[in-house]
N, C-alpha and C positions, 0 to 999 in steps of 0.2 A: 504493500500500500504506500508506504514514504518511497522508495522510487518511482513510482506511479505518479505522484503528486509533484515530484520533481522535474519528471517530464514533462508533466501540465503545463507547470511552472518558466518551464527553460523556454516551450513554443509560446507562453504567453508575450517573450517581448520581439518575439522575432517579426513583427511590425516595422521594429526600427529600419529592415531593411528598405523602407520603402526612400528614406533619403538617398539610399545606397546603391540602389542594384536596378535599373530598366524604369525608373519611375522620374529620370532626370525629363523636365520640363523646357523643349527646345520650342516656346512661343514668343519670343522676347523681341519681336520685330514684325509685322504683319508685309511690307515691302517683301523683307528677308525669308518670312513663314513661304511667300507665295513661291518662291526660289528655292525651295529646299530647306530654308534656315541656313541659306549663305549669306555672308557680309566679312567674311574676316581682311579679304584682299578686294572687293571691291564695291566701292562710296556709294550708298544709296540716302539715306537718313540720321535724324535724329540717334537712332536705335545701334550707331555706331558705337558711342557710351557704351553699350556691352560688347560688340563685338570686334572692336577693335576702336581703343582709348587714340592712336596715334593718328586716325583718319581724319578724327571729330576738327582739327583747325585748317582742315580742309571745304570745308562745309563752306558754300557761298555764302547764306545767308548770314545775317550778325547775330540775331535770336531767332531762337522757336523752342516750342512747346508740345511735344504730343502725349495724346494721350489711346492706350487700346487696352482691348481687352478678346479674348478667346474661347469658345466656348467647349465645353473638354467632354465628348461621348461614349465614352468606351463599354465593351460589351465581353466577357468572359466568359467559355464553357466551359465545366470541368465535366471530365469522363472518368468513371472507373475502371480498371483496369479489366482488363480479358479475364473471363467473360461475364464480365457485369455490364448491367445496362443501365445502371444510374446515371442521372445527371441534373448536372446544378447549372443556373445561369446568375451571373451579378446583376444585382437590382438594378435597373435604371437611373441615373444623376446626372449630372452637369457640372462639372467643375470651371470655376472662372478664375483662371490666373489672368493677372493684372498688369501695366507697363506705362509706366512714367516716366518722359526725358524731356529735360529740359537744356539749354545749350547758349551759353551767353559769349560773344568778342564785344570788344566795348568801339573799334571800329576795323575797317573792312581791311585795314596794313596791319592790324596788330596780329603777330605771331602766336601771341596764345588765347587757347578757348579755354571758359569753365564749362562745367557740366554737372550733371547731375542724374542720375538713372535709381529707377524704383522697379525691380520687377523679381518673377516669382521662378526662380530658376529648377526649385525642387519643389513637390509635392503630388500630392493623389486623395482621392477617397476610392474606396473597395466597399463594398457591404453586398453581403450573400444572406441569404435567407435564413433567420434566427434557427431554423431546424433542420439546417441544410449539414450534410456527413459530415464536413469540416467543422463544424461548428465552434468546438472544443481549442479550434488553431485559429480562428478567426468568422466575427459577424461581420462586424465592421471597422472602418477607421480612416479618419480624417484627418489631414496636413497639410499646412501651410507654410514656407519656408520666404520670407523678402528677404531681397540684398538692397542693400541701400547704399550707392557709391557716388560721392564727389569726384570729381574728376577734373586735372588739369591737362589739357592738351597742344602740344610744341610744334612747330613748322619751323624744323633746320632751316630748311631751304626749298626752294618751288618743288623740289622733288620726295623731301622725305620730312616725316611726321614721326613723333613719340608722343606718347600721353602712359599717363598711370592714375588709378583711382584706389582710393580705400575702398573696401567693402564691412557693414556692419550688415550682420547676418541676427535676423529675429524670426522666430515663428511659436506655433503652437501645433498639438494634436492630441486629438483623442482615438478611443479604441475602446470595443466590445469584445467580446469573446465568453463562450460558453463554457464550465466548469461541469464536470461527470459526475456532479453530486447531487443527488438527487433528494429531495425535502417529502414531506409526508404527503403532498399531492403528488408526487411526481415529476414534479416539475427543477432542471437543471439549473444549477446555481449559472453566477456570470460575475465575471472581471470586467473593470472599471477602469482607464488608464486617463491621467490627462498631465502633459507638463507641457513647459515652456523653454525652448533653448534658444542660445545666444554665443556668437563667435564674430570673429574677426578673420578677413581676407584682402588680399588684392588683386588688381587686373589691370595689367601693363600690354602695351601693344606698339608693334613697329608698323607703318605704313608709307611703300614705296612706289614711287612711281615710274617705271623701271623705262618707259617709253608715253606717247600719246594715249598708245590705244591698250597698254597692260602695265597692271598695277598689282602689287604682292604686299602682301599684309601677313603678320606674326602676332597670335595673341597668346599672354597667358595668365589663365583666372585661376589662382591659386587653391588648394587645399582650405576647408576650415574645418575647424573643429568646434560644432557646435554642443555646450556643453549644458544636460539637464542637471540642476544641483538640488531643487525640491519637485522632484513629481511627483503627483498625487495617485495611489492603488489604492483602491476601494472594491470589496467584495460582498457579493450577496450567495450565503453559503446554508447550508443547515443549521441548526446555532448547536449542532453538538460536536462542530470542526472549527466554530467560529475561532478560537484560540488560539488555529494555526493559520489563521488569514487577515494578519491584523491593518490594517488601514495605513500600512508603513510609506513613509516617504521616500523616495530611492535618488538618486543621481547616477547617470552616462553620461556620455560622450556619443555625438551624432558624426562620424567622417564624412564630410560632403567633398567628394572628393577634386581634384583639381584637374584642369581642361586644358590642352597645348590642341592650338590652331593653328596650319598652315592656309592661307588660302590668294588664288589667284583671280583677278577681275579683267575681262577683256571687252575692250569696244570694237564691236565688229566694224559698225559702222555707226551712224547718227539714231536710226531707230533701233539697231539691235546692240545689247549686251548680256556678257555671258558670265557666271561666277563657278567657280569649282572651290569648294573647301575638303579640308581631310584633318578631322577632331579625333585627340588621341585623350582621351578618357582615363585617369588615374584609379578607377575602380579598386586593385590590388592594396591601398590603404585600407581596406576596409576588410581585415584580415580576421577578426572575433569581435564578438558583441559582449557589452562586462558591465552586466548591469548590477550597483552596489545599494541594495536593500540599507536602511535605518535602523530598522527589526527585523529580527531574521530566526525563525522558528525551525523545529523541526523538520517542517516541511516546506518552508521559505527559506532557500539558501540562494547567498549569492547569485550571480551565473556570469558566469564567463564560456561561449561558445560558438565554436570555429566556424567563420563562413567563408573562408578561403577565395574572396572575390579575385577575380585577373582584369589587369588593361586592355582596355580596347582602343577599337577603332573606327569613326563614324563617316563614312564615304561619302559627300554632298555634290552635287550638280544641278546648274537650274539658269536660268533666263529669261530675260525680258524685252519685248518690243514695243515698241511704241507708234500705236493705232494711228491716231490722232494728235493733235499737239496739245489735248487735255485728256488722254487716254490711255492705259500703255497697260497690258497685259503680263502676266508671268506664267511657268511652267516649272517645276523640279522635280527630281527625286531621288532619295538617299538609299544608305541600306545599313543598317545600327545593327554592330551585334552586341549580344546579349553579354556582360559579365559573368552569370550564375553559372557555375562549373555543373556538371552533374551529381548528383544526391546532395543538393542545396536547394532543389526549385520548392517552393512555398504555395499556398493559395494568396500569400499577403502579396507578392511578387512571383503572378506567375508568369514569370520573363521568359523570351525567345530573343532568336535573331527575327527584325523587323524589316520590310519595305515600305516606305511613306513615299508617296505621291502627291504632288503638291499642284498649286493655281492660284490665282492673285491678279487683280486687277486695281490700278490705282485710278481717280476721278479728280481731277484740279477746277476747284468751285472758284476759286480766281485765284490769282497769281500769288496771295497767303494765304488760301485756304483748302487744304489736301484731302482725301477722305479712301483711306486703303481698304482691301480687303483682301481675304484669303480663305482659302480651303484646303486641309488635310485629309488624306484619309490613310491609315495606317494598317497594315496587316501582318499580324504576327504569325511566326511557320509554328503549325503544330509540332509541341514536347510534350513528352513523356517521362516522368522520374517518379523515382523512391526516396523521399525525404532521409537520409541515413540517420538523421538525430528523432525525430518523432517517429520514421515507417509510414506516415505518410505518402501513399503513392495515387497516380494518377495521369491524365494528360489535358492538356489546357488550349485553347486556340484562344486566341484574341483578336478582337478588333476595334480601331479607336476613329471616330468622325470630329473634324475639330473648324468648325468656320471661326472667323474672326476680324474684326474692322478696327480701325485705329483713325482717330483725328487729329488734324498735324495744322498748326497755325504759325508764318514765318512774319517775326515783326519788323 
């Protein structure tokens, strides 16, 4: 019974993976969304603030402001293994990550831009069906993660740019999950999670202009370590276990891990250009999970447990022409693979290698008034695994739908 409760215990925090593993949030530009989510090598927007700090005193304008937002649809199957015919679907939601840039020169010779960027680089909600098989390893859970970055940006010379920003890293989340315990109706206890974390980062960028028509861009958005030092666990249990589930405060550590961008921008001509980037993903920090209980009972111990993450690498290409001289269209598409090695895959993150295909059209309401949009849609390849730490097994298919528009004002 006390190893039993152990195990409960170890899969109850494995949620954290979600800052971690396949659940990184690449909306941070609606322009860039419609491209693939390229910008690192070539100049589109405001939304350069994140993907590349050195481009930003390249920007014609003196100021502007945008503001977007994207709407986040994803859908999960899970299957039981050969030869079960169970199955479960994720509840329906909407996630809305968010994106603010702001970009100030004080006049059109001055060499350097401020800036300022708000946007949601990590997070997700999951929730599956409160009496769905998994139950026990997860109902639901919801997270938020902003980066909040100042930023100064340098123009050496007509050809090359540096910029670097701070990043102040805040968020929150909560989490359900269902407990094997069962009370004199019948009815399965459930865990409660909620804390708040907080770190420090930065994001430094080279951008060069190597000719007219091609431009080469270097970004890179560092590692943080977002740390929880009071979360709150709450349980509703039988009251004749209640003793060993006590209401204890705990603190982690969240590794969000750090991003190296290479990427290249070319103008074909006056209405067509083209971007290629290639994002190498630090994932491999995120080597155990250690989460340190306040009170810690018999059947509340520590945990510390292996998720053996690996580096990757995210392949981008995408393009845009331009319609009209108030119109201009976009096309991408990438291919992400998955960090999560084998007998690591979760219901909390059930990750694959993905294909995203992308679209984007911009509208220029007058000459300061911009209005983007974009469409995603993502397909994930069917996996199959054995959880090695819970025995959790299964196979998962996913798919993600993500429109989203953005308003851009140049003063």
């Amino acid at each position: 019974m006390k190893k039993s409760i152990l195990i409960i215990f170890t899969s109850l925090y494995l949620p954290f993976e979600l800052f971690a593993g396949g659940f990184q949030i690449n909306l941070q530009g609606q322009k860039q969304s419609g491209m693939a989510h390229t910008g690192t090598g070539l100049l589109l927007d405001n939304a350069s603030v994140l993907f590349n700090p050195g481009s930003v005193c390249f920007l014609d304008s003196l100021r502007g402001i945008s503001f977007g937002v994207s709407f986040i649809m994803p859908r999960t199957t899970y299957l039981e293994p050969y030869p079960g015919r169970y199955k479960a679907n994720t509840e329906n939601h909407t996630g809305t990550p968010l994106t603010l840039y702001a970009v100030y020169k004080f006049k059109k010779t001055d060499r350097v831009s401020m800036a300022l960027g708000i946007y949601n680089p990590f997070g997700s909600r999951v929730q599956w069906a409160d009496d769905w098989k998994g139950q026990f390893l997860i109902r639901e859970i919801d997270l938020k993660i902003f980066f909040i970055q100042p930023t100064l940006s340098y123009k050496v010379n007509s050809k090359l740019g540096i910029g670097a920003g701070f990043i102040y890293a805040t968020g929150d989340f909560s989490l359900r999950k269902g407990i094997p315990l069962q009370n004199s109706f019948g009815e399965y206890g459930e865990g409660v999670l909620f804390g708040k974390a907080n770190g420090y980062g930065f994001n430094a960028g080279l951008y060069f202009k190597a000719t007219e028509k091609l431009s080469i861009g270097i970004d890179y958005r560092s590692q943080v370590d977002a740390k929880v030092n009071r979360g709150t666990a709450n349980f509703n249990v039988p009251k004749s276990v209640e003793p060993y589930f006590p209401s204890s405060p705990f603190s982690t550590k969240l590794k969000l891990p750090k991003v190296a961008s290479l990427g290249f921008g070319y103008v074909l001509n006056k209405k067509i250009k083209l971007a290629l980037d290639i994002n190498y993903v630090g994932w491999k920090s995120y080597d155990s999970l250690i989460v340190d209980f306040a009170e810690n009972t018999d059947k509340l111990a520590d945990i510390h447990s292996a998720r053996v993450y690996q580096n990757v690498f995210v392949f981008r290409i995408g393009g845009q022409y331009q319609f009209k001289q108030k119109i201009t269209f976009r096309l991408g598409a990438y291919y992400d693979m998955s960090p999560v090695k084998s007998g690591y895959l979760t219901p909390e993150t059930p990750d694959a290698n993905k294909i995203g295909l992308t679209t984007g059209a911009s509208f220029n309401l007058t000459k300061k008034m911009h209005i983007d949009f974009s469409l995603l849609y993502i397909e994930g390849l069917k996996r199959s695994d054995t959880n090695l730490e819970t025995g959790f097994s299964g196979s998962y298919k996913s798919k993600v739908v993500v429109p989203g528009f953005s308003f851009e004002y140049m003063f």
